[in-house]
C-alpha positions in Angstrom: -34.4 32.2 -12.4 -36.1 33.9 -9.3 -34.1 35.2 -6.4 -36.2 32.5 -4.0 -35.1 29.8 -6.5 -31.7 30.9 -6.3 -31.3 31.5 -2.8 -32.7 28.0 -2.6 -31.0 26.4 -5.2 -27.3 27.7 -2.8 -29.0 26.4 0.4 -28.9 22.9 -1.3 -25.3 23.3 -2.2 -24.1 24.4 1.2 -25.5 21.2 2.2 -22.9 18.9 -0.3 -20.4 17.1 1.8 -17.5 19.1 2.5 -14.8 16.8 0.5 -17.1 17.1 -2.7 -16.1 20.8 -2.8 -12.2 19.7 -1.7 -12.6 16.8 -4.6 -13.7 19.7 -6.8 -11.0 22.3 -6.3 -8.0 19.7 -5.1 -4.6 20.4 -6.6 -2.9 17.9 -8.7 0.2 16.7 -7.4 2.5 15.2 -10.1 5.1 12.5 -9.3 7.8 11.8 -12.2 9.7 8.0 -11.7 12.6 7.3 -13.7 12.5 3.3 -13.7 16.2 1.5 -14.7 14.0 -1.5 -16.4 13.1 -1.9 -19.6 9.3 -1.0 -20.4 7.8 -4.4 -20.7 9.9 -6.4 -18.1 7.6 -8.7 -15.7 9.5 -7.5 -12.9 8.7 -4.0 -13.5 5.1 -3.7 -13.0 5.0 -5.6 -9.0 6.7 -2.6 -8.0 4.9 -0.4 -9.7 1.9 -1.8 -8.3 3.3 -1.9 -4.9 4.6 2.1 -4.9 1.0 3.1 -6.6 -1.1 0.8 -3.8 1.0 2.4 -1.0 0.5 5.7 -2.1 -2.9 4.7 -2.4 -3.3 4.5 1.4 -2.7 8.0 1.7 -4.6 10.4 0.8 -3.5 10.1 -2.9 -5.5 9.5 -5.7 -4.4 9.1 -9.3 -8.0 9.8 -10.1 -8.2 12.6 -8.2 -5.7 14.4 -6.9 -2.1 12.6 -8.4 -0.7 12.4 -11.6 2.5 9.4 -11.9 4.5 10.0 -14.9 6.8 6.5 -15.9 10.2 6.8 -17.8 12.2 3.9 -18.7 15.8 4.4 -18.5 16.5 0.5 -19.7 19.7 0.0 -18.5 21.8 2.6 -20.3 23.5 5.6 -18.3 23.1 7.6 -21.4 19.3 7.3 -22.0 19.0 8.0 -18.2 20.5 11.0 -19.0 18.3 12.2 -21.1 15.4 11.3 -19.8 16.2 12.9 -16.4 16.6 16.2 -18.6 13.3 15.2 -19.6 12.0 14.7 -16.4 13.6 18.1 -14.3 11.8 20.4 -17.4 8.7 19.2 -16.2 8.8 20.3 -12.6 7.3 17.7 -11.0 6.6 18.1 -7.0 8.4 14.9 -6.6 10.8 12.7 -8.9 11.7 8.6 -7.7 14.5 7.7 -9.2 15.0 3.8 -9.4 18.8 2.4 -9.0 22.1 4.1 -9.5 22.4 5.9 -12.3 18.8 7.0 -12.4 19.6 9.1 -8.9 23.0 10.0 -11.0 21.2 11.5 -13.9 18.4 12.7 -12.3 21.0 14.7 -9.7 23.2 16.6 -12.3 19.5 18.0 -13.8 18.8 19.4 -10.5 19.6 20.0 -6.5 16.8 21.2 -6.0 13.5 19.0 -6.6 12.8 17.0 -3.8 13.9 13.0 -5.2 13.5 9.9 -3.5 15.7 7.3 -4.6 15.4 3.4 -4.7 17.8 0.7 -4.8 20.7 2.9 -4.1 24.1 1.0 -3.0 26.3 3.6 -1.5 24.4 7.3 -1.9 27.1 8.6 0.3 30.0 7.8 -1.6 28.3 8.8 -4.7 27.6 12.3 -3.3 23.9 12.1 -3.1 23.6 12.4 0.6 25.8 13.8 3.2 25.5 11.4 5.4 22.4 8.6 6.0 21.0 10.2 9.2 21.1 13.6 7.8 21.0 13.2 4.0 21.1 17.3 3.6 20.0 18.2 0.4 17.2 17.4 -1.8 17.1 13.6 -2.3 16.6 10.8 0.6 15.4 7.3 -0.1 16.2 3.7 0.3 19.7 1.6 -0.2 20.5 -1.8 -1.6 22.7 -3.7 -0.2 25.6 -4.1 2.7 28.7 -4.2 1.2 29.2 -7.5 3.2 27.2 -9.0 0.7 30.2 -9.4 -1.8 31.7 -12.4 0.7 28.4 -13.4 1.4 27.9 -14.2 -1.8 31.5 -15.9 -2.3 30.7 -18.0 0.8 27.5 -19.5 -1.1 29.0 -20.4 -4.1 31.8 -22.1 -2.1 29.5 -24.1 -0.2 26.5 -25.3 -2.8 29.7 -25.7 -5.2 32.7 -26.7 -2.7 35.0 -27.9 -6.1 35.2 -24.2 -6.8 38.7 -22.6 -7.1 38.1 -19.1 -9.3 35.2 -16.9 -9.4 34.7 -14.1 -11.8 32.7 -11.3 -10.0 30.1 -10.2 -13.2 29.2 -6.5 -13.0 28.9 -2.9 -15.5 31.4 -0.2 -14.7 28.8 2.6 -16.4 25.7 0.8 -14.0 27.2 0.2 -11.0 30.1 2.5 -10.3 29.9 1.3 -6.7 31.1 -1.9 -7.7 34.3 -1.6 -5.2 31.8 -1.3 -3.0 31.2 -5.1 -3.2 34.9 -5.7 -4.5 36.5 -5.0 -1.2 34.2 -7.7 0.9 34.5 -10.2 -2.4 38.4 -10.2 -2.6 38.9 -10.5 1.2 36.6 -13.2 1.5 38.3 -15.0 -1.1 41.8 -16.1 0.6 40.0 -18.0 3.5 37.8 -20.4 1.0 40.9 -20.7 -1.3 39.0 -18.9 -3.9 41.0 -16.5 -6.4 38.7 -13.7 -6.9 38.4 -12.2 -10.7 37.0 -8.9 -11.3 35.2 -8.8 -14.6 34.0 -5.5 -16.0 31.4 -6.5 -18.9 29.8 -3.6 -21.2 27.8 -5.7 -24.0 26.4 -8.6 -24.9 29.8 -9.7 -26.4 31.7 -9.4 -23.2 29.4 -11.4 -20.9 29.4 -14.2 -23.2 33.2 -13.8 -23.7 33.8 -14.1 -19.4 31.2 -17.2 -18.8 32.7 -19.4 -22.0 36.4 -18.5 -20.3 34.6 -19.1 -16.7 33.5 -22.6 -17.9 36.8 -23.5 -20.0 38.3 -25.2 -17.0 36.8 -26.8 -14.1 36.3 -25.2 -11.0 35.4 -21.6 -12.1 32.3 -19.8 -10.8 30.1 -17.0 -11.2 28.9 -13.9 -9.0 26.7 -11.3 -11.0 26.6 -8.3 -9.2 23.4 -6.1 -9.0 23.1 -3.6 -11.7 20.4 -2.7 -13.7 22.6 -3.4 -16.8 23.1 -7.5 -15.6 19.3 -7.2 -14.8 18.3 -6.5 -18.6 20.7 -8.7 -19.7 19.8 -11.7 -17.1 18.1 -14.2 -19.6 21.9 -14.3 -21.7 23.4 -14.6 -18.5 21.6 -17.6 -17.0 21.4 -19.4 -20.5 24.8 -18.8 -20.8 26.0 -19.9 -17.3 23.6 -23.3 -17.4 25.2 -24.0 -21.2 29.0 -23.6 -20.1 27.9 -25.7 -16.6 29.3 -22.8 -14.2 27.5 -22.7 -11.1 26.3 -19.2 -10.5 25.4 -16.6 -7.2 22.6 -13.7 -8.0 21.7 -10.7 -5.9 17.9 -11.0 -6.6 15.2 -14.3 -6.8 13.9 -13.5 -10.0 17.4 -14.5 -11.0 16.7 -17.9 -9.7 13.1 -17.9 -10.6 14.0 -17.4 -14.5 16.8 -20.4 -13.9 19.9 -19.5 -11.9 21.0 -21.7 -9.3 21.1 -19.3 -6.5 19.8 -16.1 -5.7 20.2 -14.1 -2.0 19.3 -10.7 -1.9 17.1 -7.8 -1.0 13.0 -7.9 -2.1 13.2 -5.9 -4.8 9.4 -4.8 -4.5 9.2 -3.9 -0.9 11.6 -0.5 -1.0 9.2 1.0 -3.3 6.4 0.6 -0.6 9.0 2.7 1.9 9.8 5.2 -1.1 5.9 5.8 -1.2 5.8 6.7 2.2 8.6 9.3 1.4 6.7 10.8 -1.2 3.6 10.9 0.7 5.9 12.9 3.5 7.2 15.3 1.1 3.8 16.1 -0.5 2.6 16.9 2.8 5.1 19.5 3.0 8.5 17.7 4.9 11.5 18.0 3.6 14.2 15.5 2.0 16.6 16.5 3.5 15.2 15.9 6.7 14.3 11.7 6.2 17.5 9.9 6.9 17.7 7.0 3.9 16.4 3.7 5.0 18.1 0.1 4.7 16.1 -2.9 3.0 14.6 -4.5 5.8 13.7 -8.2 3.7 16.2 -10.3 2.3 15.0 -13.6 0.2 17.4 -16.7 0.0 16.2 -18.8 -3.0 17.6 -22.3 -4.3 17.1 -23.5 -7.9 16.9 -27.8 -6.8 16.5 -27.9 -11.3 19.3 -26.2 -11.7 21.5 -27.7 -9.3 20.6 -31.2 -10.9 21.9 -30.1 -14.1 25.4 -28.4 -13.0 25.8 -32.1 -10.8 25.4 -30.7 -7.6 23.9 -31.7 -4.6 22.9 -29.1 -1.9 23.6 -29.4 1.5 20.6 -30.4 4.0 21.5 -26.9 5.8 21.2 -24.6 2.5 18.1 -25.7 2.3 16.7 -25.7 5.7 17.6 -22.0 5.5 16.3 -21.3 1.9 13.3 -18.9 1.9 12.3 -20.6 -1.4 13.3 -23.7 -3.1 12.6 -24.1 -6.5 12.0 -27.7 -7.6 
């Protein structure tokens, strides 16, 4: 080529717009999530699509300048485990860690990449943060629940089920080892609405059959499943089972009640990873964890199953339903 050509073939490149040369030579930012579903499960991909579209109103680009890398942890404490070994080798710039014992794992692998965590219950007791204002180390992110749910949940039952007398409170010891966390508010709740309040520890799929057959034996028992990932994976067996020994049953989430239960009042499980995207966006920028305080859910749903209540016999009160986000008939 002739020097004149090349000198004009660089005027014509000075002349690209800027963010073609950015585009060109932009670093790629990789974000690791360690999901508690199952691959597969319909209620994984919503938030997916909610954490990818809100990243995707930052500067963030998984084709061009992000890379999201999805593990499944399926419910099981030990496969979290190992797939938050997994996950720390390959020094991502940011890990999202999705319920309990994802954060768990994920935390023993390192204190030192910057995680933000989802659907966490009680990150302070666990150790995670030092406090919610000032979280300290190198994971923030966004809670659950209020521990006032557990009586919340008791007063529910009691009212779309008033014939009530003994509720077994359904939860994993290995998934949720904040379960005293709703324990506490259950059991004190539980004297005033003449309810006795049983705590049932379940493990497999033999055990949760095993607690709603003896729920169902008598009349008057009742059901709260508490909300960890293990009871989400196992949610179909838990609903067929509840609707086949007739015990009227309380979940923390509406696609409990969507897929069958009779009740459902809890957080939107979607919306938190639209706030944990804006965390990540933060931290890619260049902030640091421990400088975002953890943020509450802000949306709670309240959904009645009409179908269901039909087939347990019951009849729900006029005011239930006037303050039901959702009924399903």
């Amino acid at each position: 080529m002739k020097r004149r050509e090349f000198i004009a073939g660089l005027g014509g490149a000075a002349a690209w717009p800027l963010v073609a040369w950015g585009q060109r030579g932009e670093q790629v930012r990789r974000i690791d999530v360690l999901m508690g579903l199952i691959q597969g499960d319909p209620e994984a991909q919503p938030r997916i699509t909610a954490f990818e579209q809100a990243l995707g109103a930052q500067p963030w680009s998984k084709e061009r300048n992000l890379r999201i890398v999805y593990h499944w942890g399926a419910g099981d404490a030990e496969r979290a485990q190992l797939l938050a070994k997994e996950v720390v080798e390959q020094q991502p710039d940011v890990i999202v860690a999705h319920t309990t014992p994802a954060i768990v794992a994920i935390q023993r692998e390192t204190r030192t990449i910057p995680t933000v965590f989802v659907q966490v219950t009680d990150p302070v007791a666990e150790g995670l943060v030092a406090s919610l204002a000032r979280p300290g180390g190198n994971a923030t992110g966004i809670t659950n629940f209020d521990a006032s749910l557990g009586g919340k949940w008791l007063e529910l039952l009691k009212e779309i089920a008033p014939r009530t007398v003994r509720v077994a409170l359904l939860y994993n010891p290995e998934a949720s080892p904040f379960a005293t966390y709703y324990l506490r508010a259950f059991e004190a709740a539980a004297p005033q609405l003449s309810v006795e309040p049983i705590a049932t520890p379940i493990r497999d799929d033999n055990e949760i059959e095993g607690v709603i057959t003896a729920t169902g034996l008598k009349p008057g028992g009742g059901l709260i499943v508490a909300p960890d990932i293990f009871t989400a994976t196992h949610r179909e067996a838990i609903i067929l089972l509840a609707a086949r020994h007739r015990v009227p049953s309380v979940y923390p989430f509406r696609y409990w009640a969507v897929d069958g239960g009779l009740v459902s009042y809890g957080i939107d499980p979607v919306d938190p990873f639209r706030q944990a995207a804006g965390y990540v966006d933060r931290i890619l920028r260049g902030e640091q964890a421990s400088d975002l305080p953890v943020q509450q859910p802000t949306k709670f749903e309240f959904v009645i199953n009409l179908k269901t209540a039909k087939a347990l016999g019951l009849i729900v009160p006029n005011t239930l339903l006037a303050l039901a986000d959702e009924v399903i008939e």
